[in-house]
Steps between C-alpha positions, in 0.01 A plus 500: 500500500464821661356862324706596196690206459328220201624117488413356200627169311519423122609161477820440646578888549369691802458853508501789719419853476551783685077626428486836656530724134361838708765479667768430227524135729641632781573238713273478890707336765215228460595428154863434657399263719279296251830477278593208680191314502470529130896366468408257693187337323699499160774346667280198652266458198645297257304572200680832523856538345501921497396823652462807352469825643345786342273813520109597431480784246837744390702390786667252696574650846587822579623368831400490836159740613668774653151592665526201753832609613382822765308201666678219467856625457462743760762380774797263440330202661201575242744546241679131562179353513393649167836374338458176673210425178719660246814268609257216544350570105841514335662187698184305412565607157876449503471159641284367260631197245209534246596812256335830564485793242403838532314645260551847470301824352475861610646599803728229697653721769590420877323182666382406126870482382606375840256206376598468148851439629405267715368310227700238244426688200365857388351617138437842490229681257681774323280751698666385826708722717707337806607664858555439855443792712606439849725853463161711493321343827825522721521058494745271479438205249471161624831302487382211347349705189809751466694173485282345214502840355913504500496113340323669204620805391805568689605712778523809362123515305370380805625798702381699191182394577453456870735854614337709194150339463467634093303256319642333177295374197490172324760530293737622788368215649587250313858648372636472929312131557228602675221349275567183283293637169300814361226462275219722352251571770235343255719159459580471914256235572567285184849530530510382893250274438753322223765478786273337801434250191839412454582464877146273550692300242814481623608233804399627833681271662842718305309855518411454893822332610684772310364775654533377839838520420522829326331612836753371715783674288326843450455473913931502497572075501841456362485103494274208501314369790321188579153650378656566143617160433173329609341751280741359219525145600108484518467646147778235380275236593186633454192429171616842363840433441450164316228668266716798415813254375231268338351761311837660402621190375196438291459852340125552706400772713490381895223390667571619872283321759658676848226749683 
């Protein structure tokens, strides 16, 4: 990896965390451009079925290291080539079929909630407090993230956040879509631990193919293509499918074989 990033793997969940707590996690245009790297290897490792995404110590990001940017922001050509990582971290991210989940505590402001939306899931501690800031540094957000941003919680919260830049807890959070669940700080881990459980167990031959497809729709496709009905037809005939009736039929949990 590269400094303050960690990969790690339990089993058949990788993890990675943003591991720069001095600096509440802000995020080094070299962590950016690792992003991918790490998407990738979870992607082509087939022991792996999820990533998670969380923080060392209170917090998980509080965004992007503003003390890079005199330096590397400093003209407009700088300044594209500096976005070129962030772009590059959340498509990785957005593209990939295997689930990822951010795991959120503290602070999860600017890039670090640009990346939690990027993700499939988020669970939020009930300590955490949620912004995007572009509206205090004089930037435009990325396209591709305001538009995820939109698919979750609506036009009008998403210019709440991205024209005012206030943060919002948790529970605020949770009430306008932006998080899928809020638990006691203490009970975080556990309780997102439970999930990845329960998608390892699931087919990944449904949960892959399904989020393909979910990406394809959030990204504005009004009907099927080619791509979604070999994603379907494949899963007709494929191990998974056969298991999941059998097992249904005979009152047993399934037994999914597809990596």
């Amino acid at each position: 990896m590269t400094d303050g990033l960690e990969f790690t793997r339990d089993g058949a969940v990788a993890r990675l965390t943003f591991s720069r707590p001095e600096k509440m996690n802000a995020i080094t245009r070299g962590m950016w451009a690792a992003i991918p790297g790490a998407a990738a290897e979870v992607e082509a490792d087939p022991g792996l079925k999820v990533l998670v995404l969380t923080g060392a110590g209170r917090h998980f990001s509080a965004g992007a290291d503003i003390g890079e940017f005199r330096e590397l922001r400093s003209t407009a050509a700088a300044a594209a080539k500096y976005d070129e990582a962030v772009d590059s971290a959340v498509a990785a991210l957005t593209a990939m079929r295997k689930p990822t989940v951010a795991m959120v505590q503290g602070n999860c402001i600017g890039g670090g909630c640009q990346i939690s939306v990027a993700c499939d899931f988020r669970f939020a501690a009930d300590d955490a407090r949620f912004g995007i800031t572009p509206a205090k540094l004089g930037i435009v957000y990325h396209f591709a993230s305001t538009r995820q941003l939109v698919s979750l919680v609506g036009p009008a919260n998403a210019k709440y956040f991205l024209l005012s830049g206030e943060l919002v807890d948790a529970t605020r959070a949770r009430e306008i879509g932006l998080v899928n669940d809020v638990f006691p700080a203490a009970d975080l881990e556990s309780a997102t631990a439970r999930f990845t459980e329960t998608l390892c167990g699931r087919s990944q031959a449904s949960v892959r193919g399904m989020n393909r497809i979910i990406e394809k729709i959030v990204a504005g496709q009004e009907k099927t293509d080619d791509e979604v009905e070999e994603i379907r037809l494949a899963a007709l005939h494929g191990e998974d499918y056969a298991e999941g009736v059998d097992a249904f039929l005979n009152r047993r949990a399934p037994k999914f074989t597809y990596r």
